[in-house]
C-alpha positions, 0 to 999 in steps of 0.5 A: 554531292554526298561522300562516304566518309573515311573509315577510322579506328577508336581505341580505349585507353583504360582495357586496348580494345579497339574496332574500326568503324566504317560509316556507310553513308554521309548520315549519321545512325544511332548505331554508328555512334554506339561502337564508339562505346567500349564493351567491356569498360563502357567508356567513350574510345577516342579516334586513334590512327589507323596504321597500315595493317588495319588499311590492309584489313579494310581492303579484304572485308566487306 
């Protein structure tokens, strides 16, 4: 049975802009992918761990 997966945070290494990306379902979408681009540098962000003030985060957004 499908899941939804896990939330995880990416971050770039070159500027510290980060964003937590929340998939909303098993399949991927173009967009999903996207927000692993960095805004301001256009570089990939690689997944860093999520720490507790951003899991507290996820609980009060939707």
């Amino acid at each position: 049975m499908p899941t939804q997966p896990k939330p995880y945070k990416v971050r770039c290494e070159k500027c510290n802009y980060s964003t937590t990306v929340r998939p909303r379902s098993d399949c991927l979408d173009p967009k999903d992918l996207t927000k692993q681009i960095c805004p301001t540098c256009k570089l990939i962000m690689p997944q860093v761990p999520m720490n507790l003030l951003d899991r507290f985060k996820l609980t009060f957004t939707s």
